[in-house]
N, C-alpha and C positions, 0 to 999 in steps of 0.2 A: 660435752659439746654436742649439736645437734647434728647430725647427720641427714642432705636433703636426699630422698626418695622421687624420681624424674619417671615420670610414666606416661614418654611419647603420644602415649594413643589413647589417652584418657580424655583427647576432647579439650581437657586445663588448658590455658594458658601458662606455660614454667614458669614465668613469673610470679603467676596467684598459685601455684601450686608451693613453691618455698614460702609466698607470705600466707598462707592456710599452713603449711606443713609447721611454720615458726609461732602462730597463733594455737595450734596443739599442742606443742610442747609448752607456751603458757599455760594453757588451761590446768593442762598435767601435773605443773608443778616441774616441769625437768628442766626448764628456765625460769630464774630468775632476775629480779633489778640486780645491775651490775654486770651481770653473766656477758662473756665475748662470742659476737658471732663470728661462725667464721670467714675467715677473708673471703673476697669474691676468686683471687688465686688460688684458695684450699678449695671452692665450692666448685670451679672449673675445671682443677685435676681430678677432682674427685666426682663429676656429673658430666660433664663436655657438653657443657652450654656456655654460652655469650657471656662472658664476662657485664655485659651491659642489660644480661638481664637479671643477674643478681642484685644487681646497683639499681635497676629500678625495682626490684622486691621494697628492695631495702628503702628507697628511698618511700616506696607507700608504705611501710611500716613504720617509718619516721612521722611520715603525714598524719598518719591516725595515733601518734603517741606512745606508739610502745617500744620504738628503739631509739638509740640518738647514735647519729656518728662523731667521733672525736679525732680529728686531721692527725695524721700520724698515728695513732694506739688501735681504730677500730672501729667497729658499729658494737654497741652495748644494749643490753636489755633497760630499759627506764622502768617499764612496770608491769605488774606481773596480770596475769587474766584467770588464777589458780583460786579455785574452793576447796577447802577442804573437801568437800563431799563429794568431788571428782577427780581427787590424787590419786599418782596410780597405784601406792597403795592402801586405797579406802575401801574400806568394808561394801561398796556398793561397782564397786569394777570389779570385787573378788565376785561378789553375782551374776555379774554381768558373764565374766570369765565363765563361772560355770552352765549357766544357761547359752554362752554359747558351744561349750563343750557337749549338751545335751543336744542342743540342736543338731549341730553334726553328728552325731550317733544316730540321729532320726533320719538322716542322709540329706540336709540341706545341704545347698553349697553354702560361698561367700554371695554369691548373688540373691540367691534366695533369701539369706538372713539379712541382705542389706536391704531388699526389697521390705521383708517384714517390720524391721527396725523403722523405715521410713514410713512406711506407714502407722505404725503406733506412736511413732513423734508429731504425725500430722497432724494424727486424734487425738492425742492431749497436747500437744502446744499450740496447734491452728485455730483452735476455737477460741482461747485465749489471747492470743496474739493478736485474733480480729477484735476482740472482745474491748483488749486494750487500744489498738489502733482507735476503736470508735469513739471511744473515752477520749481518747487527746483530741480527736480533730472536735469535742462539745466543750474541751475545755475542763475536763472532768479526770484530768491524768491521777492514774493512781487508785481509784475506784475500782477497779473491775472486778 
């Protein structure tokens, strides 16, 4: 079961912070269809947030598809957001792990590597993602 991670001072929204933190554990692989989330009573013993804002996580992860609630039993996983080639344990997060095991030895921090990380996702998916954006609005989706 997934455990939520609440970090007051991040700026988040706690609400988009459980349905990002419930959309990585898709990705991951550490949920999947069927899996039970937990109550909004196990999330507010366990976080001391609003009961009503787990219920609206939940209800925009419902919106967009990937969970469903079922009156009495729970909210469930519907479908999963997992590739192989981003499990966590795939041969390309054991890299990931050690590169950033290097990193830190070279004395970055967490900020430093997130800094870096962010912009090397910008450089190779921003030009693409423009690339495609342009393609759809000519009508041309899929080209790029």
């Amino acid at each position: 079961m997934v455990e939520f991670r609440i970090d007051r001072r991040s700026g988040v929204a706690t609400y988009l912070q459980i349905v990002l933190q419930v959309k990585q554990a898709l990705r991951l692989g550490l949920l999947a269809p069927g899996d039970k989330l937990p109550t909004a009573k196990e999330v507010v013993a366990a976080t001391a947030i609003n009961p009503n804002t787990v219920l609206k996580a939940y209800r925009e992860l419902d919106r967009e598809g990937l969970v469903e609630p079922r009156p009495g039993l729970g909210t469930f996983v519907r479908r999963s957001l997992a590739r192989p080639e981003a499990a966590a344990d795939s041969p390309l997060r054991a890299e990931l792990a050690d590169w950033t095991d290097r990193a830190r030895a070279a004395g970055l921090d967490r900020e430093d590597v997130a800094a870096l990380v962010a912009s090397v996702l910008d450089e190779g998916f921003g030009d693409h993602a423009r690339r495609e954006a342009h393609d759809v609005n000519k009508g041309n989706k899929g080209t790029a």
